[in-house]
N, C-alpha and C positions, 0 to 999 in steps of 0.2 A: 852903744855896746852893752850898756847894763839892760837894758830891756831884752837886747840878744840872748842875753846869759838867762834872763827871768825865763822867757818864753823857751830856752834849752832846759831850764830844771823844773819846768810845769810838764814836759812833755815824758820828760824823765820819770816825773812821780804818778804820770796818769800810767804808765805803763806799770804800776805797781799798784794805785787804787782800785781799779776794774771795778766790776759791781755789784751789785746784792740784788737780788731778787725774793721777796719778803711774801711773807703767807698773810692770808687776809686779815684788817687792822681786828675782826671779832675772835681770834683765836685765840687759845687755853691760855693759862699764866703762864707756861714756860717757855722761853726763846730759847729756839735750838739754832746755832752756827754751823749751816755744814762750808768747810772750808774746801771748795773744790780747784782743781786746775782748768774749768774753761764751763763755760754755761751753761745751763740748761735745755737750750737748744743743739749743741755739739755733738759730731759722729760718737757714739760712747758714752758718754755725760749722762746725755739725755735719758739712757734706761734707768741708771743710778738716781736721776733728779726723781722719776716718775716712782721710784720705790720709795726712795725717802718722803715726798710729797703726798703719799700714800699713808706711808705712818704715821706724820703730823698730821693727817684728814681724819682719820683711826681714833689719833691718843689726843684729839683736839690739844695740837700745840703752835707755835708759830716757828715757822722754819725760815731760815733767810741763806740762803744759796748763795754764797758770796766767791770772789775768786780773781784774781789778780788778770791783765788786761789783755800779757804778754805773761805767756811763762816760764818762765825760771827757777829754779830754785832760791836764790835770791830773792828776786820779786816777791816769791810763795811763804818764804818767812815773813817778809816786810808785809805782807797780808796776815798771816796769823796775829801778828803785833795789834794791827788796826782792831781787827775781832776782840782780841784779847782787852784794849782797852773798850771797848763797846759794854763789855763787862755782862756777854750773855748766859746763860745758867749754862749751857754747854755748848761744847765744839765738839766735832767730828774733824780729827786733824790726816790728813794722807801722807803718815810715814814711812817716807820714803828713803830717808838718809838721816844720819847720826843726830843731824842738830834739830830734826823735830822730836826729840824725847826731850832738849835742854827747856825747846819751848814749852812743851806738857808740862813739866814741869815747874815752871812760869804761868803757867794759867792755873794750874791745881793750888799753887802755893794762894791765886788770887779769890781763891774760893769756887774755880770753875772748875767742873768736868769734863773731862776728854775722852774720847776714845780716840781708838787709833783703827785706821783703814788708810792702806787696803789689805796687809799680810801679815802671819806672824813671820817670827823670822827663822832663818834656814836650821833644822836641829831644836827645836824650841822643847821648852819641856813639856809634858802631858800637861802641869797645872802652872797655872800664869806666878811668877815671883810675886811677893807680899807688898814690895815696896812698888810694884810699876806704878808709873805715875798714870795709866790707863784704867779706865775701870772696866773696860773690856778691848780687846782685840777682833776685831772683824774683818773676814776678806778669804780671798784663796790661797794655796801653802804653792807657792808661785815654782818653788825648787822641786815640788813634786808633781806639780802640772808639766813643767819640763822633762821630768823623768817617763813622765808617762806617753808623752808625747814621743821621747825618743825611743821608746821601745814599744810604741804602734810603728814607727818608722824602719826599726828594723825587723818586723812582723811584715811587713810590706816588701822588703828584701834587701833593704840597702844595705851596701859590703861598703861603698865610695866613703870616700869625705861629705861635710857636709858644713853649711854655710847660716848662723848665724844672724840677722841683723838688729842693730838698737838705735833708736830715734832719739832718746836722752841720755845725752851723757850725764852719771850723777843718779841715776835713778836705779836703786839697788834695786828694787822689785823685778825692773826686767833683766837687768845683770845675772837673779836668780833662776830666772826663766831659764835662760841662754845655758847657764851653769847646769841646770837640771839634765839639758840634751844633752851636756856634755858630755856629765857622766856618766849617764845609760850607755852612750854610744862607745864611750873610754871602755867600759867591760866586757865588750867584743872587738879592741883594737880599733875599735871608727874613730877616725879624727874629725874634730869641727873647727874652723873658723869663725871667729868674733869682730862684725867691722860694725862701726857706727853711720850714719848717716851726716852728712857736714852739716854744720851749723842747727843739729838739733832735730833734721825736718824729715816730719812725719806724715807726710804728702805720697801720695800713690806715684808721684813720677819721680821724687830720691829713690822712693826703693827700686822702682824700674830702672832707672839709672847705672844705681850701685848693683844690682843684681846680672846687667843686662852685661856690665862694663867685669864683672867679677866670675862669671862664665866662660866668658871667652879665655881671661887670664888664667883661669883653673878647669880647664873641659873637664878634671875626673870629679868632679864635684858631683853628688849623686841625689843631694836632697839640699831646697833652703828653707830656715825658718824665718817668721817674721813675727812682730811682736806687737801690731795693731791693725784693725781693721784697712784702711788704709793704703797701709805697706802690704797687707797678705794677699792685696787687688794688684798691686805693685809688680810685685814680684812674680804670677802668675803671669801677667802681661810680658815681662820677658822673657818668661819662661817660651812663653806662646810665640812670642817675634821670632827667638832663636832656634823654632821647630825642635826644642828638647823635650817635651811631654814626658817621649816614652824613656827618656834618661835621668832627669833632675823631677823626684818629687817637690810640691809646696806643699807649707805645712806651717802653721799659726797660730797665734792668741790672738782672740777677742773680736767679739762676734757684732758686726753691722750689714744690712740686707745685700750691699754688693761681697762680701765674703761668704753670708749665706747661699747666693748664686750660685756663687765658685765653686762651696761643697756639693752643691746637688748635680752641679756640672761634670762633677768630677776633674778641676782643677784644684783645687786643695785639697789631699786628703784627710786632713781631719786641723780642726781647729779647735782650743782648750779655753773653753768657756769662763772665766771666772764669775759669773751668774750676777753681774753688778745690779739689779733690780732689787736683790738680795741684800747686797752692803748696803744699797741705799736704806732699805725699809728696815733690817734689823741695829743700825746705827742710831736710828734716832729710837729706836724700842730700849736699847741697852741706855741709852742717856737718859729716857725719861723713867725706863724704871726702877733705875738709880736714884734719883730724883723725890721719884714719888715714894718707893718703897724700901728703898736701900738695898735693891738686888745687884746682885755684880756677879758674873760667870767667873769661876774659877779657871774654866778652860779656853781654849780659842775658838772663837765658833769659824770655822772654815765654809765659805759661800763655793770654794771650787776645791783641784779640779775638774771641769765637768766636759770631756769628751763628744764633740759634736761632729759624726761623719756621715757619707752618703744614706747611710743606713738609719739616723733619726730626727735627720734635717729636717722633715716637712712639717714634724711636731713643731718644731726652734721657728722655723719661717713665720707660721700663723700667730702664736705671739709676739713676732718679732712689730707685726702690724702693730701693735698695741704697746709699745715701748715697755716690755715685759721680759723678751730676750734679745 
């Protein structure tokens, strides 16, 4: 029984150690932590790994890509913890929710620098407060990427309702997304719907599922968003099963080569880029030229958002080859 128990809480904490991925042992004196939610190699990830990887090749520094196995937001603490004792000169933390600022705050007190990625937050001010424990904010303004999105959506003609989806529960960033259509759509009467996907899952056949099962139950539904690569393939497939094309627009964040299809195909009309190639590479710039020279942005640097439709897809595609968009 006790080795039972052993072998249930090794299994437990591997779902929380995950890995690092380390830049070459001859790089510069500074370690930089980017604290990510899944690898280097992952749908999405992976453009953000090749910017950041880029800057530490740039600013000769050593970057270590670390990131919990299974993720949670639990888990994803219980990783910064690890980092934070590693006691590297900086982190890149993904401030998602309330209790990663108490963290920042816990590594700034240990002598380490943070930024925060991926957003500021909704209404932020022009100049960052004096006390953030951030010494810069970088990423897209995620509640205005939503706004814009909803009103390309009613530029396209939508009177209907429309439909929502989110793959983490917990994760304000896309809660703001969601919120952004809301409200665009709230100023000419359009209603939206907010459902979650169960257990979390950000796989192209929940959102097919949820999408395909939430059509039928609502036919006046007239447009869905979706809020990852993924899911905006997801949902387009139901769309497609249920011969609604010419009724239900798709319409999404966050761009990988089967959504780039999509927009040139003319199934999704238009996806909101938050340009993660960008957080990657100006994250570890803000860290190290903190570091090096005591610079610190006063303001947010915003990477989105960035509007990508039928009309300047083929630019997005040919970088996309090159883990750039």
């Amino acid at each position: 029984m006790k080795d039972f128990r052993a072998v249930r809480a090794l299994v437990a904490a591997l779902a929380i150690v995950g890995s690092v991925v380390g830049a070459p042992a001859n790089a510069g004196d500074l370690k930089i932590s980017f604290a990510a939610f899944a690898g280097p190699d992952a749908p999405f990830w992976k453009i953000m790994y090749s910017g950041a990887a880029q800057a530490a090749k740039d600013l000769d520094v050593q970057l270590d890509w670390a990131y919990p196995d299974k993720f949670t937001v639990g888990n994803y603490n219980q990783k910064l913890q690890q980092i934070i004792a590693s006691k590297p000169d900086g982190i890149v933390i993904m401030d998602i929710e309330a209790g990663q600022v108490a963290i920042a705050k816990q590594a700034k007190a240990s002598g380490i620098v943070v930024v925060a990625n991926p957003s500021p937050p909704k209404g932020q001010l022009e100049i960052r407060p004096a006390d953030d424990p951030y010494v810069n904010r970088i990423g897209a303004a995620e509640y205005a990427g939503g706004q814009a999105l909803g009103k390309l959506l009613l530029s396209k003609g939508l009177k209907s309702a429309a439909l929502c989806v989110i793959q983490e529960n917990g994760n304000d960033s896309l809660v703001q997304r969601c919120n952004g259509v809301k409200d665009a759509l709230k100023a000419v009467n359009v209603t939206m719907d907010v459902q979650f996907t169960p257990n979390n899952d950000g796989s192209s056949s929940a959102a097919k599922t949820l999408v395909s099962n939430y059509l039928r139950a609502h036919p006046e539904t007239g447009a869905v968003v979706t809020l990852g690569g993924l899911l905006n393939v997801g949902s387009t497939q139901a769309i497609n099963e249920l011969k609604a094309q010419d009724k239900v627009m798709a319409a999404g964040f966050d761009l990988d080569p089967d959504t780039l299809a999509a927009i040139k195909q003319g199934r999704l009309v238009a996806v909101v880029d938050q340009q993660p190639w960008w957080r990657g590479y100006m994250s570890v710039l803000a860290l190290v030229h903190y570091k090096r020279y005591g610079l610190s942005q006063a303001n947010y640097f915003l990477t989105g958002p960035s509007l990508v439709t039928k009309d300047n897809v083929d630019q997005i595609l040919a970088l996309s080859a090159k883990n750039i968009r």
